[in-house]
TORKOL-4160 file (C-alpha; in steps of 0.2 Angstrom, whole numbers, padded with zeros to 4 digits, m for minus):
276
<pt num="1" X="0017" Y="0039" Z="m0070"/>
<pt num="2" X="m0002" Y="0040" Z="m0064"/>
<pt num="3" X="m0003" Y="0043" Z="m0045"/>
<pt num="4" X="m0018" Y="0048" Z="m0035"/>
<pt num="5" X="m0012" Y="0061" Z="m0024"/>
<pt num="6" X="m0023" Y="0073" Z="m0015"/>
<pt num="7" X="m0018" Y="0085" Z="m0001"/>
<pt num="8" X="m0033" Y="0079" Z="0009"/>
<pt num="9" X="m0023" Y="0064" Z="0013"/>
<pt num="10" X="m0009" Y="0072" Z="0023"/>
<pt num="11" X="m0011" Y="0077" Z="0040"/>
<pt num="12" X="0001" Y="0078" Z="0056"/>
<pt num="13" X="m0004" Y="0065" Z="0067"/>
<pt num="14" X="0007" Y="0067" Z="0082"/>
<pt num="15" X="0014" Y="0050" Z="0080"/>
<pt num="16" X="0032" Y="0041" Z="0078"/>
<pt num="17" X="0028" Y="0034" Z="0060"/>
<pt num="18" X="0029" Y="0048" Z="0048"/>
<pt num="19" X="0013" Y="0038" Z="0037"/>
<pt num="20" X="0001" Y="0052" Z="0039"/>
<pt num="21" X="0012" Y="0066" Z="0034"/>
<pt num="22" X="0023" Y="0058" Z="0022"/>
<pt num="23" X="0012" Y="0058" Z="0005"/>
<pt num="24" X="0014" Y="0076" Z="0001"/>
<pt num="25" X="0033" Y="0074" Z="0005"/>
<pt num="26" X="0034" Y="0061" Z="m0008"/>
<pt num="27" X="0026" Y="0068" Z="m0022"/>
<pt num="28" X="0036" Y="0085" Z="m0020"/>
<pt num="29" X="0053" Y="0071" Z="m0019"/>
<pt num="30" X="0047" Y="0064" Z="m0035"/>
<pt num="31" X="0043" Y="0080" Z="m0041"/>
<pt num="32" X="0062" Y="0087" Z="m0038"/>
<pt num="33" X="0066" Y="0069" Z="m0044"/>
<pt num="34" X="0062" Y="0075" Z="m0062"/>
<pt num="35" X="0049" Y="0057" Z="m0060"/>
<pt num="36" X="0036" Y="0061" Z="m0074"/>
<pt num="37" X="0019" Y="0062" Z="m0065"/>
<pt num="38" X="0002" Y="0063" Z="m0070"/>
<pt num="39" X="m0007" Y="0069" Z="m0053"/>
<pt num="40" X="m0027" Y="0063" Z="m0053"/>
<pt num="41" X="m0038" Y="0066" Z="m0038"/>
<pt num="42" X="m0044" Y="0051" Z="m0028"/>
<pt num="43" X="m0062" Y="0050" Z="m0024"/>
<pt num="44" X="m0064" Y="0047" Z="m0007"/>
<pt num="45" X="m0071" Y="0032" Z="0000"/>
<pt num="46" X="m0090" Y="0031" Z="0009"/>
<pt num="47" X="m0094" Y="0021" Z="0025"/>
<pt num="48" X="m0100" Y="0009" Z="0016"/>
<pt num="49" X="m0086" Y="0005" Z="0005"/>
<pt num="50" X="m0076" Y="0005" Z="0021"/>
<pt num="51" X="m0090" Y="m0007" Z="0028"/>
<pt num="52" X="m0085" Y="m0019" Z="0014"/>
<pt num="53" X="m0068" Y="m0026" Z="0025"/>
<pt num="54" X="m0075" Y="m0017" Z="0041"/>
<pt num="55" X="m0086" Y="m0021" Z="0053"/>
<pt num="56" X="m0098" Y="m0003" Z="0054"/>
<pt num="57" X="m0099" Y="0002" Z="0072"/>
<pt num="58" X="m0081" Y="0002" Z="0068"/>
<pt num="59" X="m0080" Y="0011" Z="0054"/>
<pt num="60" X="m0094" Y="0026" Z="0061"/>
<pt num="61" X="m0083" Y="0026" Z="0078"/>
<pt num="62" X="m0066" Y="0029" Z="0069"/>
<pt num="63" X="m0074" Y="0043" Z="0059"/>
<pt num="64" X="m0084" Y="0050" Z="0072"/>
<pt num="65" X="m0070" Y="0050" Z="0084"/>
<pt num="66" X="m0076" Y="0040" Z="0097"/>
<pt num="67" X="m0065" Y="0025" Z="0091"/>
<pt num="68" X="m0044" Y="0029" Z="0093"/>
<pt num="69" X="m0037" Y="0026" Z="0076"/>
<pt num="70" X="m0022" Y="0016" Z="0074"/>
<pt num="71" X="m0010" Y="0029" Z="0079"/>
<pt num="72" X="m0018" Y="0028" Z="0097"/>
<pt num="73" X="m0031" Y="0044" Z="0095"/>
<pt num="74" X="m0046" Y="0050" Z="0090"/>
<pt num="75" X="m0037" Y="0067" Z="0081"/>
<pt num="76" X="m0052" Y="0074" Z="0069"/>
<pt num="77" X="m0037" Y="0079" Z="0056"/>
<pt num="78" X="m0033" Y="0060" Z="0056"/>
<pt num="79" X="m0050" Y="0053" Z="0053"/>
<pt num="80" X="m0054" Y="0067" Z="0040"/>
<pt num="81" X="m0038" Y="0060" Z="0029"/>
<pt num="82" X="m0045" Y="0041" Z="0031"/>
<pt num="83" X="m0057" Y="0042" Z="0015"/>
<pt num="84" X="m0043" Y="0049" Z="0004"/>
<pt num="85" X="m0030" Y="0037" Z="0008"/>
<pt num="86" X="m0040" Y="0021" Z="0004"/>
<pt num="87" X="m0047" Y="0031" Z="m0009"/>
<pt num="88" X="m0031" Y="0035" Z="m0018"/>
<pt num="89" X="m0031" Y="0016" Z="m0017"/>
<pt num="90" X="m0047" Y="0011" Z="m0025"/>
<pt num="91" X="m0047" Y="0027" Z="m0036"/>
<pt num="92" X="m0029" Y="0022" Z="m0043"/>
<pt num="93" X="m0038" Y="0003" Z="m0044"/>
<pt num="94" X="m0052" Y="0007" Z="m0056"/>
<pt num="95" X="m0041" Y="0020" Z="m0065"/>
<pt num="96" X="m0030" Y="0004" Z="m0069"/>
<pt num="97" X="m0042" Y="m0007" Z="m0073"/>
<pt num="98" X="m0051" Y="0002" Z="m0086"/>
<pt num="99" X="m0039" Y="0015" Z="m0094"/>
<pt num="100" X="m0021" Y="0010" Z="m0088"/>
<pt num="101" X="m0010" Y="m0004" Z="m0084"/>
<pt num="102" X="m0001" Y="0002" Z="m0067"/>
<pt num="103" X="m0005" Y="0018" Z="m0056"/>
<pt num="104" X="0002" Y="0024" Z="m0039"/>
<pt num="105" X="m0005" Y="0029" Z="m0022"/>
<pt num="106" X="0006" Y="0037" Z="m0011"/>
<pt num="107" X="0000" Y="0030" Z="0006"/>
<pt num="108" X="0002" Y="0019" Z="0019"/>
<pt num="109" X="m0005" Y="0013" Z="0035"/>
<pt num="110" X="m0019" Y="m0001" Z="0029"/>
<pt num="111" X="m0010" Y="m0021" Z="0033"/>
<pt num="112" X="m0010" Y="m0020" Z="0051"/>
<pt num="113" X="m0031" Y="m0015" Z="0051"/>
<pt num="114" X="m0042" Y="m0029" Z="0057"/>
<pt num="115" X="m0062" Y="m0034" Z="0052"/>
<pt num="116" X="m0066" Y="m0022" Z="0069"/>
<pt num="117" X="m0048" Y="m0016" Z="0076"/>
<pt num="118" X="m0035" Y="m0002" Z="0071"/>
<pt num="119" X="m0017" Y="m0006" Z="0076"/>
<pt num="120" X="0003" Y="m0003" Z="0072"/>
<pt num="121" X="m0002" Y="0015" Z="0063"/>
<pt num="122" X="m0016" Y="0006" Z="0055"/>
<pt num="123" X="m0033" Y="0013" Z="0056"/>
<pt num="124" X="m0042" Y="0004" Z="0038"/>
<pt num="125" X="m0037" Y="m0008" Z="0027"/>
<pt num="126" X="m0037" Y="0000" Z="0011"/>
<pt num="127" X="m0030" Y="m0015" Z="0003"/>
<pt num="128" X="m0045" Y="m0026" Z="0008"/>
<pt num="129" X="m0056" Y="m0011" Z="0005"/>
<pt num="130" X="m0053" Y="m0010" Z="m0015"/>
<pt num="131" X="m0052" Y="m0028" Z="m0017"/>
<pt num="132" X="m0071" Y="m0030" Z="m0008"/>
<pt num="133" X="m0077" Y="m0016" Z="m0017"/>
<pt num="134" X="m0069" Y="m0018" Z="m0033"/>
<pt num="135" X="m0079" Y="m0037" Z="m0032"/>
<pt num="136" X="m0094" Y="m0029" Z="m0031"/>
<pt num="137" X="m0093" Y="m0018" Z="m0043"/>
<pt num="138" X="m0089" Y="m0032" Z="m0054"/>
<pt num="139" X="m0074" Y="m0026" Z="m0059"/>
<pt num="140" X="m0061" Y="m0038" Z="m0054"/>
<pt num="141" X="m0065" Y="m0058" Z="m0048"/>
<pt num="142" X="m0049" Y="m0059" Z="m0040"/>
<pt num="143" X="m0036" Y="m0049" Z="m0033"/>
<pt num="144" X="m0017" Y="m0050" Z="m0027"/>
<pt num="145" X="m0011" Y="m0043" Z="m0013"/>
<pt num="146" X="0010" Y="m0043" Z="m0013"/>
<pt num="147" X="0014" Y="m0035" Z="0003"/>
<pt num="148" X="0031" Y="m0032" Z="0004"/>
<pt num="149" X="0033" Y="m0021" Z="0021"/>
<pt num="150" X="0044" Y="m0027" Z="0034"/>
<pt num="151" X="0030" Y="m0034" Z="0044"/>
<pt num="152" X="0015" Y="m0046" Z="0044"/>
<pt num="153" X="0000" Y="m0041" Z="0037"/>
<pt num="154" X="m0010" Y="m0049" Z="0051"/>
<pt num="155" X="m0025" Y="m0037" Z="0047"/>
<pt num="156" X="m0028" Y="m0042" Z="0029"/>
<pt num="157" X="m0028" Y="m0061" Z="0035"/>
<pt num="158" X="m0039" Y="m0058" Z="0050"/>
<pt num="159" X="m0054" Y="m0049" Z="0036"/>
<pt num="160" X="m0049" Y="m0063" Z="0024"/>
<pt num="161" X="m0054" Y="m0076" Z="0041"/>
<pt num="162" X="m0065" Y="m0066" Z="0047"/>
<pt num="163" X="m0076" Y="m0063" Z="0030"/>
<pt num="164" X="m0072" Y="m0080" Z="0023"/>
<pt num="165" X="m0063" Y="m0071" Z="0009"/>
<pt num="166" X="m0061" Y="m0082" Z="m0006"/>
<pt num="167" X="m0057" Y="m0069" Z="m0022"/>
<pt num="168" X="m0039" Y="m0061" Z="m0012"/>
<pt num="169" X="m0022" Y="m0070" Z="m0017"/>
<pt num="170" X="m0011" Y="m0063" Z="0000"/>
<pt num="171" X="0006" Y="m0065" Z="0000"/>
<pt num="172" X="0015" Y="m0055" Z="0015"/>
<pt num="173" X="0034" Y="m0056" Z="0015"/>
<pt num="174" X="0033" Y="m0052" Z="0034"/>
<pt num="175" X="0026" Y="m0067" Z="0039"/>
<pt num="176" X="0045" Y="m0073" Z="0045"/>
<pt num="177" X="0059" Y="m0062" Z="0050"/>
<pt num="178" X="0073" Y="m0063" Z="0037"/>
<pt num="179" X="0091" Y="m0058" Z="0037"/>
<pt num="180" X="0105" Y="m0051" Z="0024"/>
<pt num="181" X="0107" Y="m0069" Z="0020"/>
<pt num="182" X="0091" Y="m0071" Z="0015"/>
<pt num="183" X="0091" Y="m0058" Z="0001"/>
<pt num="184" X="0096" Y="m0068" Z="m0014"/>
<pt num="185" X="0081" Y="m0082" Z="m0011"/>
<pt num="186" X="0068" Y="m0070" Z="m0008"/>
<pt num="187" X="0073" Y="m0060" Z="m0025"/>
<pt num="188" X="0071" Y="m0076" Z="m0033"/>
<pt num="189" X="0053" Y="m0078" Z="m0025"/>
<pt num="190" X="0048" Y="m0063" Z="m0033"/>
<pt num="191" X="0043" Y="m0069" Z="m0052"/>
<pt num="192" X="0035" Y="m0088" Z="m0045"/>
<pt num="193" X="0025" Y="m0077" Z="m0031"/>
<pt num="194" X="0018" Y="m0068" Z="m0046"/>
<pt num="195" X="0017" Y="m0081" Z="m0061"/>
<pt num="196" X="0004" Y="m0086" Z="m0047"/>
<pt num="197" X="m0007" Y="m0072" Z="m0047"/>
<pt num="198" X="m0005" Y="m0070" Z="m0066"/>
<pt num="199" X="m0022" Y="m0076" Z="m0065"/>
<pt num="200" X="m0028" Y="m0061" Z="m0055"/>
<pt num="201" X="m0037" Y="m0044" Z="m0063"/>
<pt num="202" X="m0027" Y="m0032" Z="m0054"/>
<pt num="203" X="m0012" Y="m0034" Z="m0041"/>
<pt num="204" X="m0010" Y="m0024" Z="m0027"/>
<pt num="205" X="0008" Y="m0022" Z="m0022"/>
<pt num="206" X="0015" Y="m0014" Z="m0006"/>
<pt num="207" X="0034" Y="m0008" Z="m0009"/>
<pt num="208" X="0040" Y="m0006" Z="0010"/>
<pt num="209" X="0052" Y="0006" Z="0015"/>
<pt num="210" X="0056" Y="m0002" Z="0030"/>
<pt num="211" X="0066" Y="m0017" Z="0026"/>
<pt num="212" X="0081" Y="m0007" Z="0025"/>
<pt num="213" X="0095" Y="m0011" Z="0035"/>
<pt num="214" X="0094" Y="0006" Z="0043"/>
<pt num="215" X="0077" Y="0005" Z="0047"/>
<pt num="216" X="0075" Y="0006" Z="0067"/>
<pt num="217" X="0060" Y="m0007" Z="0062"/>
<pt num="218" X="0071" Y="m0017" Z="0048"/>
<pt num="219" X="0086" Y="m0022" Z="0044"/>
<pt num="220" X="0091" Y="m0034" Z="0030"/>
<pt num="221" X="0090" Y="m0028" Z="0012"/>
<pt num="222" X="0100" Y="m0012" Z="0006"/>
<pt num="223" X="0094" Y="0001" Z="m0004"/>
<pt num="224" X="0101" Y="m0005" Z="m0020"/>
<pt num="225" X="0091" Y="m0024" Z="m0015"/>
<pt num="226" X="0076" Y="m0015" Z="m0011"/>
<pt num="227" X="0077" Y="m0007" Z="m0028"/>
<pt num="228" X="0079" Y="m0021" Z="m0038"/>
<pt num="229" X="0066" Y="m0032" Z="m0029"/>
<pt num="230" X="0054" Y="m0016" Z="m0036"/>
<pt num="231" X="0063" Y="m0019" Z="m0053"/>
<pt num="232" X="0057" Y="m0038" Z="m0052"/>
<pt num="233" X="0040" Y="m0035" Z="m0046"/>
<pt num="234" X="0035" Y="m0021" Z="m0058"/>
<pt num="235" X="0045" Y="m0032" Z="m0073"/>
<pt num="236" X="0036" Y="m0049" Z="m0067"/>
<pt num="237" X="0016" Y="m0040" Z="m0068"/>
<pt num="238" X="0020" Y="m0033" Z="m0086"/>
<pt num="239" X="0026" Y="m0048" Z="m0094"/>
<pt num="240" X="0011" Y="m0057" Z="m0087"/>
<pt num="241" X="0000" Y="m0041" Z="m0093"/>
<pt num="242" X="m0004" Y="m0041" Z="m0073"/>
<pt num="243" X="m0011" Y="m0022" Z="m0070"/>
<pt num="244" X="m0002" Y="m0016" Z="m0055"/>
<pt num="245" X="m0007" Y="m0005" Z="m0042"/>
<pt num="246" X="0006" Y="0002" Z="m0030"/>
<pt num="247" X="0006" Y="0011" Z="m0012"/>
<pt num="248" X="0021" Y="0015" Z="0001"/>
<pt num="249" X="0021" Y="0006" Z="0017"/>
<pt num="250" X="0033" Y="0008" Z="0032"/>
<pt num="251" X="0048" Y="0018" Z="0032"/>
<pt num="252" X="0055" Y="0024" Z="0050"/>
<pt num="253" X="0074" Y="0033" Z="0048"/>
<pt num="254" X="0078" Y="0048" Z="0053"/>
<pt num="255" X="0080" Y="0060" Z="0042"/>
<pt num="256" X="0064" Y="0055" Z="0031"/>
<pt num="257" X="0076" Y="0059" Z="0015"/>
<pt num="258" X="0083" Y="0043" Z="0020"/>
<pt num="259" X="0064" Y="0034" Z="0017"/>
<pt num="260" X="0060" Y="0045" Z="0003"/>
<pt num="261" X="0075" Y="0040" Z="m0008"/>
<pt num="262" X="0067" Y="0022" Z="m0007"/>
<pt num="263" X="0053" Y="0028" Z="m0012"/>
<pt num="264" X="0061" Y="0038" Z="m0026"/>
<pt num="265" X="0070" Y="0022" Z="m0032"/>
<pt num="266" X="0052" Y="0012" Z="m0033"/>
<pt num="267" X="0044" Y="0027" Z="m0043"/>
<pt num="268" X="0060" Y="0026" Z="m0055"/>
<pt num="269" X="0059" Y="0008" Z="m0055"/>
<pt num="270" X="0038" Y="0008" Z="m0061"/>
<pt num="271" X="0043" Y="0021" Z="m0075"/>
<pt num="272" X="0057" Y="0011" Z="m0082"/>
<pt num="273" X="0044" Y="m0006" Z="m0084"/>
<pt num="274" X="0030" Y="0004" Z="m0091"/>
<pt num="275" X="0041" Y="0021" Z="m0101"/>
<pt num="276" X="0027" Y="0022" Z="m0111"/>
């Protein structure tokens, strides 16, 4: 499995959400996990290619410091990690699209950033980011965003609003609060949700840790559902030959074994739809 890892994205943050820190625990989980991986370094992102989803000023205060980050401070460790994570995100992107069909990027903390605002652990929208850049590289016409995290992605619909955003497919299964009950329909969403972006170049998809029952921000798929709505999703892009990238999102039990073996289960669940 490709995943664009780099230590540069990890730092301590000093925050309740383990997003920051949690990257480098993955990778050594999947690592232990005997998950096959082939490690590449992102390219970080530029100003400018954050500027593509963001507004500047906001983009030079967040880096500078002068501008609290979505964990609510202006920690020079957290905006020094900032170009890596949505740069794992866009390197894995044009990885995929010109060499593979599906990569990984193990990171988090982008569908809660606004056009100009950083919020819920939040500070850039790396989702937004590699679409918009991506477009004008002229390497993709349209993207998908599945974003299955347990909450709204209110910040990728405020860019798409905000920049009039016409070549990004969002689908957000937080828009509604769900419960056990709903399980069975929203497994079955899964393949008409992406038979609709089959027409997309590339599909972003957020695989959320934090729907879990346990989850002290979740509670109403188990970790067996939550691996097989994976299953479903990484099946549904290959038959449609979709190319697929994938990033963790959310994720709050104590221990954070509890988080990681969700995350394990998605890694397995990419491997077993594309073995070779």
């Amino acid at each position: 499995m490709k995943v664009f890892y780099s230590d540069r994205m990890v730092c301590d943050a000093r925050s309740f959400s383990p997003s920051a820190g949690k990257p480098r625990e993955v990778v050594r989980s999947w690592r232990a996990a005997g998950i096959p991986l082939d490690i590449a370094e992102p390219q970080p992102v530029t100003p400018a290619e954050l500027a593509t989803a963001h507004d500047p000023a906001f983009v030079r205060g967040v880096l500078a410091g002068t501008i609290p980050n979505g964990f609510g401070n202006t920690s020079p460790e957290v905006a020094a990690t900032l170009p890596y994570t949505t740069g794992a995100m866009l390197s894995a992107a044009r990885w995929v699209l010109s060499e593979g069909a599906v990569a990984a990027a193990p990171c988090s903390g982008f569908h809660h950033a606004g056009h100009a605002l950083a919020s819920g652990f939040c500070t850039f929208n790396g989702l937004m980011v590699t679409a918009l850049v991506l477009r004008a590289e002229g390497r993709a016409r349209r993207v998908a965003i599945l974003d299955f995290d347990q909450h709204f992605g209110d910040g990728t619909d405020e860019i798409i609003d905000a920049l009039d955003i016409d070549c990004v497919r969002h689908v957000t299964a937080g828009e509604r609060r769900r419960t056990p009950a709903d399980v069975p329909a929203f497994l079955d969403d899964i393949d008409p949700w992406i038979d609709a972006m089959a027409d997309c170049d590339l599909l972003l998809y957020q695989a959320g840790a934090d729907p879990h029952v346990d989850d002290p921000l979740g509670g109403w798929m188990t970790t067996a559902e939550l691996r097989e709505r994976d299953r479903r999703v990484f099946h549904a892009a290959r038959a449609r030959n979709l190319p697929v990238v994938w990033n963790l999102a959310g994720g709050y039990q104590t221990p954070l074994r509890k988080v990681l073996d969700i995350h394990d289960n998605t890694a397995r669940e990419c491997v077993a739809a594309w073995p070779d």
